[in-house]
C-alpha positions as CSV (number, residue, x, y, z in Angstrom):
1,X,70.4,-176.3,-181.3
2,X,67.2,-174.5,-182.3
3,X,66.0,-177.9,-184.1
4,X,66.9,-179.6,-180.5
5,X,64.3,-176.9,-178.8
6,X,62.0,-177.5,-181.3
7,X,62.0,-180.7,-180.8
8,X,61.7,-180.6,-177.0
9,X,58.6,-178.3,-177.3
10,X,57.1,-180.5,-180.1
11,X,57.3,-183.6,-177.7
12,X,55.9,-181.6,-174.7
13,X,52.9,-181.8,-177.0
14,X,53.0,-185.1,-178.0
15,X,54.3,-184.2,-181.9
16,X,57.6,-184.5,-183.5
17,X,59.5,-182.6,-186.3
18,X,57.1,-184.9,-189.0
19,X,54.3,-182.6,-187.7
20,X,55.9,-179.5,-188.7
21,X,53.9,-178.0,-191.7
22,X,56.2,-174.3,-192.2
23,X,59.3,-173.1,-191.2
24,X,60.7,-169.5,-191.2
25,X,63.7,-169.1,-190.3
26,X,65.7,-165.9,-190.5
27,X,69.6,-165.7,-190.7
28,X,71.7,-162.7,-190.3
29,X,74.4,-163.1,-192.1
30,X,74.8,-166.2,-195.6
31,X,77.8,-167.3,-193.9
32,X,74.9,-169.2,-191.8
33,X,73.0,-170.5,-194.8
34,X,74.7,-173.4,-195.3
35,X,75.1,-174.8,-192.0
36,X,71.1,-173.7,-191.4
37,X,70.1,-175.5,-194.9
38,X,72.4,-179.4,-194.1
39,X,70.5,-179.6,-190.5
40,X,67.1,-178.6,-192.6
41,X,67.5,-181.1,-195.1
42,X,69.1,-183.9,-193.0
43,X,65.6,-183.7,-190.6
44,X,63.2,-183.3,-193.0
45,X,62.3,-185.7,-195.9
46,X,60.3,-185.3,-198.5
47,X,57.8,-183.6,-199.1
48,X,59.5,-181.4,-196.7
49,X,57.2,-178.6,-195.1
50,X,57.0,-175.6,-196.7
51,X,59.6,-173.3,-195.3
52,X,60.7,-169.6,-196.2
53,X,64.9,-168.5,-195.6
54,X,65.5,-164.7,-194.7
55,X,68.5,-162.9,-194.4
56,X,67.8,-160.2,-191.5
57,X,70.0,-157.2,-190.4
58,X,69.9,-158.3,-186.6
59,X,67.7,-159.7,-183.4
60,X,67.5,-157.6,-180.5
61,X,70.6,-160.1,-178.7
62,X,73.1,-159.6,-181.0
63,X,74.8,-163.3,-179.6
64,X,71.6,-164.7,-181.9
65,X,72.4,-165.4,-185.5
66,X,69.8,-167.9,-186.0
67,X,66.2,-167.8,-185.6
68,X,63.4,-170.1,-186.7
69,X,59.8,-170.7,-186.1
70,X,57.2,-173.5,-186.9
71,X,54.4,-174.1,-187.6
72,X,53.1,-178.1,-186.6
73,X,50.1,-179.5,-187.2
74,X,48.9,-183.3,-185.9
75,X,45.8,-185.5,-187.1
76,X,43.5,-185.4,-184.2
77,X,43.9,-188.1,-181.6
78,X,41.2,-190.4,-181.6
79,X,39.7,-192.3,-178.6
């Protein structure tokens, strides 16, 4: 799901998940590591971006187990 958002907000800018230079992503617990790691791999190829994998105590909604934020970058569009 937080791929999916990413996604959505990538396209609002006219980029897509190829664009994506970094990830962070934070976890709280490594029961979520593997399910977090097969939907990173599956949509990123290589050479995937850079990307950094925390394991955090909590986020202020304690629903959330998952966080991640990107970094994108896109060549300049050209008239």
């Amino acid at each position: 799901m937080c791929f999916k958002n990413i996604s959505a907000v990538l396209d609002s800018a006219n980029m897509k998940l190829s664009d994506i230079v970094r990830i962070n992503a934070y976890v709280t617990d490594r029961a979520h590591l593997p399910g977090y790691m097969k939907v990173r791999d599956r949509l990123f190829g290589d050479p995937a971006p850079a990307s950094t994998l925390m394991i955090v105590s909590g986020f202020a909604r304690e629903a959330f187990k998952v966080e991640i934020e990107v970094i994108a970058a896109a060549p300049p569009v050209t008239d």
